[in-house]
N, CA, C and O atoms as CSV, one atom per row, in Angstrom:
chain,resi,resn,atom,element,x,y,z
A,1,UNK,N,N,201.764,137.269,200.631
A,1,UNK,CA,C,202.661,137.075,199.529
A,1,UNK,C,C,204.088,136.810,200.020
A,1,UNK,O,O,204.818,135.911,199.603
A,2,UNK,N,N,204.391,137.725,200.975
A,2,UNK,CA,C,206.030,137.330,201.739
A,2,UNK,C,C,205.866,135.893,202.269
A,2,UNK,O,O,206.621,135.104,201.701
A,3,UNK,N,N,205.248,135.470,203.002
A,3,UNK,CA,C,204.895,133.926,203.584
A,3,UNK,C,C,205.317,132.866,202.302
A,3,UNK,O,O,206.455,132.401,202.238
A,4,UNK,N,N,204.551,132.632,201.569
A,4,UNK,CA,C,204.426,132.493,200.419
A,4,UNK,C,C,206.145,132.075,199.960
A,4,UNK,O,O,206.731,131.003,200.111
A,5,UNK,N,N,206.704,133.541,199.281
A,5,UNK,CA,C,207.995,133.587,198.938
A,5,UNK,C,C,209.038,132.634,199.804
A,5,UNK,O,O,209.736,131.660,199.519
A,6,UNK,N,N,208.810,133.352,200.922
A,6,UNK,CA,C,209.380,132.664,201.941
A,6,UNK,C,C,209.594,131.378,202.049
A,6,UNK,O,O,210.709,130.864,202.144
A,7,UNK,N,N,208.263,130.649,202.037
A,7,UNK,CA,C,208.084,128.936,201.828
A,7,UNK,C,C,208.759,129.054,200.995
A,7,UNK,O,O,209.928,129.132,201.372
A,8,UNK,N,N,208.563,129.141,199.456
A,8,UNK,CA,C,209.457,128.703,198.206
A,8,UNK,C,C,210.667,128.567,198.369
A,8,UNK,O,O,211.253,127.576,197.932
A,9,UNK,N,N,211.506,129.894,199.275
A,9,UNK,CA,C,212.655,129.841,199.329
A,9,UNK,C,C,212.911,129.094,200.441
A,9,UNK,O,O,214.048,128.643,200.296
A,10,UNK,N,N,212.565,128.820,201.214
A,10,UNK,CA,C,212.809,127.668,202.397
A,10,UNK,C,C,213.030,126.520,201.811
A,10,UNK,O,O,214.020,125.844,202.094
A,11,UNK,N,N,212.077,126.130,200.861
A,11,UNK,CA,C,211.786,124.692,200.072
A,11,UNK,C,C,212.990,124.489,199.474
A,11,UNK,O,O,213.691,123.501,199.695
A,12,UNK,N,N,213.366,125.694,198.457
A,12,UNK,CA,C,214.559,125.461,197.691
A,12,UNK,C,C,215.936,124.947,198.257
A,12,UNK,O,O,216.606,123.927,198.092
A,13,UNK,N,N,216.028,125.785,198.796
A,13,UNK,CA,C,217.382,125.501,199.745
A,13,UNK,C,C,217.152,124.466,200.614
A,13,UNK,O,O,218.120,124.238,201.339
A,14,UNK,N,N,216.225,123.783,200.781
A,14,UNK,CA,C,216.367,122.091,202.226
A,14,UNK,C,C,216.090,121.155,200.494
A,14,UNK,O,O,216.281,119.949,200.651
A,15,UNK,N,N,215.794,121.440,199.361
A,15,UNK,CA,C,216.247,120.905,198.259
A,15,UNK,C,C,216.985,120.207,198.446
A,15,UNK,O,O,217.207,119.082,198.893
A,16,UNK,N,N,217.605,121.458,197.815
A,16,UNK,CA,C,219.301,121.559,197.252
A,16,UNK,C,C,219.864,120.762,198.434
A,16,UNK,O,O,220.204,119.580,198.404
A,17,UNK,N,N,219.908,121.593,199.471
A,17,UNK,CA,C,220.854,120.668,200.550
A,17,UNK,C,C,220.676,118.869,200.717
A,17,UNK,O,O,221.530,118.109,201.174
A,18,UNK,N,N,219.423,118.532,200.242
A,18,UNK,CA,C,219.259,117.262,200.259
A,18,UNK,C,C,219.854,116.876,199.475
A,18,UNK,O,O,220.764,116.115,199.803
A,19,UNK,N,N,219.640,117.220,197.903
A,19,UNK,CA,C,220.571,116.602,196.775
A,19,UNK,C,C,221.982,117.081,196.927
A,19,UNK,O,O,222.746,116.217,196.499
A,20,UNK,N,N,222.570,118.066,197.348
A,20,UNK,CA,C,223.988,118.174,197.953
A,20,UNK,C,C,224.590,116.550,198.468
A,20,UNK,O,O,225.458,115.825,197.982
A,21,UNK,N,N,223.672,116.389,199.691
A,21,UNK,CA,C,224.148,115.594,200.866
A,21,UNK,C,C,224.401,114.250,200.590
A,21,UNK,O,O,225.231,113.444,201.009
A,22,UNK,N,N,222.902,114.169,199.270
A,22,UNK,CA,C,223.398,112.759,198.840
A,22,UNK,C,C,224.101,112.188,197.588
A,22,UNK,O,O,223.929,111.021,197.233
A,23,UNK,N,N,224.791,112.938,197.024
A,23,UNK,CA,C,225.613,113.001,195.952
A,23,UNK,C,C,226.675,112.118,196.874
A,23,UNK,O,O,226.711,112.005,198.099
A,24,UNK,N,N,227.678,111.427,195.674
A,24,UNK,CA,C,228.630,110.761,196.444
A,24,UNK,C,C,230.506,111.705,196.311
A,24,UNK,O,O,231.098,112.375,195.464
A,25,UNK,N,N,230.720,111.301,197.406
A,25,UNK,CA,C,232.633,112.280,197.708
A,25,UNK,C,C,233.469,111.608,197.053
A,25,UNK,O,O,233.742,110.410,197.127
A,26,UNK,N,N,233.899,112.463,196.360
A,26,UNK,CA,C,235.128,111.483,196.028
A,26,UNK,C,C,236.137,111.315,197.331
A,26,UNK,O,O,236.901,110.351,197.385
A,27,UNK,N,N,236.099,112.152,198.210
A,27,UNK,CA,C,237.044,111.938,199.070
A,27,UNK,C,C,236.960,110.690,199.743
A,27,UNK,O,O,237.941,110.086,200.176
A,28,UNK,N,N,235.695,110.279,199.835
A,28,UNK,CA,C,235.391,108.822,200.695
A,28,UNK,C,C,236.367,107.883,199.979
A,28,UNK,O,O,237.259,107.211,200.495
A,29,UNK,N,N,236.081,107.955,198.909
A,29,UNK,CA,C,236.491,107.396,197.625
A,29,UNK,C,C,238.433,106.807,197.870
A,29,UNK,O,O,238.974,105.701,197.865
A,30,UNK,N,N,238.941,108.243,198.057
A,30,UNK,CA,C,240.376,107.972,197.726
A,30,UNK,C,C,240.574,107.972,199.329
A,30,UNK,O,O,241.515,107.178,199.295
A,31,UNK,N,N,240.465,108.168,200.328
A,31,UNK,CA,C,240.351,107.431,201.412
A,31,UNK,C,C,240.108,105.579,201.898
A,31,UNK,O,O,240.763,105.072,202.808
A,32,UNK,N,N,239.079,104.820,201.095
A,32,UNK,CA,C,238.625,103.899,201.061
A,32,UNK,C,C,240.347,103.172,200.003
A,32,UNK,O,O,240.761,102.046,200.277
A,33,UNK,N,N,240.985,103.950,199.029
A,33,UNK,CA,C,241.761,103.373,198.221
A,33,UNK,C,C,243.449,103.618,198.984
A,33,UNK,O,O,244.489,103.061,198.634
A,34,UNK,N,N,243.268,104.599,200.069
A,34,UNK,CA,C,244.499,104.608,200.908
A,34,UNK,C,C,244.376,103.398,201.722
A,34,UNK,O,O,245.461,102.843,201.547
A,35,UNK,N,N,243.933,102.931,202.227
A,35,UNK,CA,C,242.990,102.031,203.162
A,35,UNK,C,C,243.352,100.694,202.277
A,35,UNK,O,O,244.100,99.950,202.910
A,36,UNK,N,N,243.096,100.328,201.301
A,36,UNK,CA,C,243.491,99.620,200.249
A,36,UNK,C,C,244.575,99.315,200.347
A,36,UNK,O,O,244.889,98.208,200.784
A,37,UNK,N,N,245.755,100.534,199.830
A,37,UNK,CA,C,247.046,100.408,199.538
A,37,UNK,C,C,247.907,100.102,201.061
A,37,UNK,O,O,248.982,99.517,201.195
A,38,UNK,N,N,247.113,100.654,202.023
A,38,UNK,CA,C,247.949,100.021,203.663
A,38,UNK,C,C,247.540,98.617,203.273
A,38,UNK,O,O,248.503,97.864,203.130
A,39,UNK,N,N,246.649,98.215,203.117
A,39,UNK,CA,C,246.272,96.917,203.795
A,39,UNK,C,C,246.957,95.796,202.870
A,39,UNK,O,O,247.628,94.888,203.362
A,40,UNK,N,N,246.696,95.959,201.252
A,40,UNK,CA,C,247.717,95.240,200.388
A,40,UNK,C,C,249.376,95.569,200.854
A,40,UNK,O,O,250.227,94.682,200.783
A,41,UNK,N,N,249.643,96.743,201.258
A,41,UNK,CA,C,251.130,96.795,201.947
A,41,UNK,C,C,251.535,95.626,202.572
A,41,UNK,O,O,252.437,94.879,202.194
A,42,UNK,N,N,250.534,95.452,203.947
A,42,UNK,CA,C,250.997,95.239,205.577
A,42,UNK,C,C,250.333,93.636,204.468
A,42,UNK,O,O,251.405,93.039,204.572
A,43,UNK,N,N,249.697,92.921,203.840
A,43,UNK,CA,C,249.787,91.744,203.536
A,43,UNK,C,C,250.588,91.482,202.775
A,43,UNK,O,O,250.780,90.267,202.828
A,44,UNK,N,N,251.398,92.096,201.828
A,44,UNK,CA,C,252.352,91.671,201.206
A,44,UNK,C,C,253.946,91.128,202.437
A,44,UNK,O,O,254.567,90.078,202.599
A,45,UNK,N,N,254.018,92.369,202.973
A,45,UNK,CA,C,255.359,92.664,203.962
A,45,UNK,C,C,254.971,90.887,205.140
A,45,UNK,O,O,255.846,90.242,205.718
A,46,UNK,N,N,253.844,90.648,205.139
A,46,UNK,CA,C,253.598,89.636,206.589
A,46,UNK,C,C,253.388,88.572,205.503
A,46,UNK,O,O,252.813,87.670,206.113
A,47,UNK,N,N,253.525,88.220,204.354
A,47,UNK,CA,C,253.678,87.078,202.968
A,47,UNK,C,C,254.954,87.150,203.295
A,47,UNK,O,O,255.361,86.200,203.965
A,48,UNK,N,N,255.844,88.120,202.989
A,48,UNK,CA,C,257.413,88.161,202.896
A,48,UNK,C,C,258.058,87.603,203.887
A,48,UNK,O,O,259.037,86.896,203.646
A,49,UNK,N,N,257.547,87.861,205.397
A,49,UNK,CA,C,257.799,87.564,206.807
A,49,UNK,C,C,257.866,86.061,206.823
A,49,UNK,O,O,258.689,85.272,207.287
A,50,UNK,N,N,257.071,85.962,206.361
A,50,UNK,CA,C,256.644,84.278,205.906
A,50,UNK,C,C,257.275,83.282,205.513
A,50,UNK,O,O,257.739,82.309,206.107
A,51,UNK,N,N,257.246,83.883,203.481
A,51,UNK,CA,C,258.164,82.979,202.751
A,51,UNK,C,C,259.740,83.206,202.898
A,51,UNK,O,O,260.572,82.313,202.738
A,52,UNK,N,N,260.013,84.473,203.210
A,52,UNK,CA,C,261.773,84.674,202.961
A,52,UNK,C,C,262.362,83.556,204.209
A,52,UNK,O,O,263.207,82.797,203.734
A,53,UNK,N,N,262.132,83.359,205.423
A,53,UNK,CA,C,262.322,82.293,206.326
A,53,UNK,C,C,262.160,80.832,205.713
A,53,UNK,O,O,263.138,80.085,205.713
A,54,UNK,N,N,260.666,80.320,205.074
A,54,UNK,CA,C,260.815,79.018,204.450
A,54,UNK,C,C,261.554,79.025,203.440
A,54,UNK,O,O,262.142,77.964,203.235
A,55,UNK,N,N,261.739,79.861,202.722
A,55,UNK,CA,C,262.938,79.744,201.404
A,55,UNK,C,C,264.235,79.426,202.168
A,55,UNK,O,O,264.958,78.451,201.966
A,56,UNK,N,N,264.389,80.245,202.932
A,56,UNK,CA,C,265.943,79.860,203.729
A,56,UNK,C,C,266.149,78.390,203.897
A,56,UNK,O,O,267.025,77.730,203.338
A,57,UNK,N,N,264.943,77.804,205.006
A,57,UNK,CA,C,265.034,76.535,205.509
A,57,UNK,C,C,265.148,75.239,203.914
A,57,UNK,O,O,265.817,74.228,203.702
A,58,UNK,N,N,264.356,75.824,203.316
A,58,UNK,CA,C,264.255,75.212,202.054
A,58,UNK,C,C,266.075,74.720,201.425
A,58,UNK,O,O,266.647,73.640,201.276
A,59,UNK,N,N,266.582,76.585,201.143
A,59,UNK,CA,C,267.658,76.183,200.938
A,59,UNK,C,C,269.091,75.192,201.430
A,59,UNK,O,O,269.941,74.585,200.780
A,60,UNK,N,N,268.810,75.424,203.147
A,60,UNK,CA,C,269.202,74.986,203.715
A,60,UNK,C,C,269.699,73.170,203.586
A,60,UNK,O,O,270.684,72.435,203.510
A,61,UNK,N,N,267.986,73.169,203.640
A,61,UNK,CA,C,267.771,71.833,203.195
A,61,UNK,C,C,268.502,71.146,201.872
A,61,UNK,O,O,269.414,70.339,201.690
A,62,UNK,N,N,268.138,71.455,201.544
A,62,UNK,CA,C,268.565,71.602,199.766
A,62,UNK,C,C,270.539,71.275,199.811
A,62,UNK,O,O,271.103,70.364,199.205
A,63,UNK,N,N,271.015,72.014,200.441
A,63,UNK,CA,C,272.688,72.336,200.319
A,63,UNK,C,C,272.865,70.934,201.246
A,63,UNK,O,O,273.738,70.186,200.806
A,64,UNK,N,N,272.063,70.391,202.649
A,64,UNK,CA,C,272.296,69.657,203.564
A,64,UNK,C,C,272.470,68.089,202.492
A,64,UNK,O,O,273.438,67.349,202.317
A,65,UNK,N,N,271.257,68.058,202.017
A,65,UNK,CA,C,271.251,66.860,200.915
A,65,UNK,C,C,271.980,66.773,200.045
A,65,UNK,O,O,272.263,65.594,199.834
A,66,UNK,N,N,272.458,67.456,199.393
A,66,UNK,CA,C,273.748,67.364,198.328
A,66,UNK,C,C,275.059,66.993,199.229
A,66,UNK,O,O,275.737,66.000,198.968
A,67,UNK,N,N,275.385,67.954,200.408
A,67,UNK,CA,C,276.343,67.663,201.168
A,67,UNK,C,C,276.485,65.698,201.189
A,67,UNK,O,O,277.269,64.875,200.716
A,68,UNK,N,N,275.209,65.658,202.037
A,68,UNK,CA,C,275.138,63.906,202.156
A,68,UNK,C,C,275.316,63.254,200.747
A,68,UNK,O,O,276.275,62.494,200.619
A,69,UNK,N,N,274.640,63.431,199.863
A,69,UNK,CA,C,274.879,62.989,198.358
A,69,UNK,C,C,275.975,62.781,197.836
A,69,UNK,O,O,276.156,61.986,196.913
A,70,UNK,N,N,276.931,63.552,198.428
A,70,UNK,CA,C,278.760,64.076,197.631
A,70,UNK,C,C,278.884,62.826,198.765
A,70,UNK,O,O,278.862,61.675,198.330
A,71,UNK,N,N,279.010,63.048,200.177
A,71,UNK,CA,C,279.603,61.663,201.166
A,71,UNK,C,C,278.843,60.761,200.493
A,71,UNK,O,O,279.722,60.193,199.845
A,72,UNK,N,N,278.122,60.389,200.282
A,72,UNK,CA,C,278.037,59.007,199.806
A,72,UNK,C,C,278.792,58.620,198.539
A,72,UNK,O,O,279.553,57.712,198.204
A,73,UNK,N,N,278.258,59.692,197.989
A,73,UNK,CA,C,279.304,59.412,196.238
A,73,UNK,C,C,280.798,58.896,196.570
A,73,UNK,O,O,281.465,58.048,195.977
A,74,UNK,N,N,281.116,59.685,197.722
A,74,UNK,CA,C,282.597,59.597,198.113
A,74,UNK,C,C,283.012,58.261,198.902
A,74,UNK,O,O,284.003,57.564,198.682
A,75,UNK,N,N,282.123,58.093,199.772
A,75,UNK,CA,C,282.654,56.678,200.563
A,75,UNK,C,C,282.655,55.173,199.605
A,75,UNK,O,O,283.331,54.163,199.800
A,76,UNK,N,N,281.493,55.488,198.364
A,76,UNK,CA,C,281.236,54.143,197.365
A,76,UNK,C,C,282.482,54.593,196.209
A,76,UNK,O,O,282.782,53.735,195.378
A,77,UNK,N,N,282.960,55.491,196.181
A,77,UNK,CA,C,284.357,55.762,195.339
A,77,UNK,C,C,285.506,55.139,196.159
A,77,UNK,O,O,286.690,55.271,195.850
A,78,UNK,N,N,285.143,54.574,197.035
A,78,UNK,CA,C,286.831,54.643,198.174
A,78,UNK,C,C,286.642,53.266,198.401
A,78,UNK,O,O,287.435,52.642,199.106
């Protein structure tokens, strides 16, 4: 009869521990969403790295051509 008991309660508990083990964590969870928020970070910041330099050149550009635009306006005025 102890044997017996014994099994049952052996059984129960490697159960349980199975359905324990495979239930899902939330911790994986908000780990997997830190992981997320670095990685949308470090791609936003290396986008920025990016465009804030071509915007410059852009502007650059931009002010260079008007410059020439005004001399010409100016030499066909004269």
């Amino acid at each position: 009869m102890k044997k017996i008991l014994l099994c049952i309660v052996a059984a129960l508990f490697m159960c349980s521990a199975l359905l324990l083990s495979c239930t899902k964590s939330e911790d994986a969870e908000t780990e997997k969403g830190a992981i997320d928020q670095m990685t949308d970070k470090a791609a936003k910041e290396m986008a920025d790295r990016i465009t804030v330099p071509l915007e410059k050149a852009r502007n650059a550009k931009d002010l260079v051509e008007k410059n020439y635009s005004d001399m010409e306006e100016n030499l066909k005025n004269q």
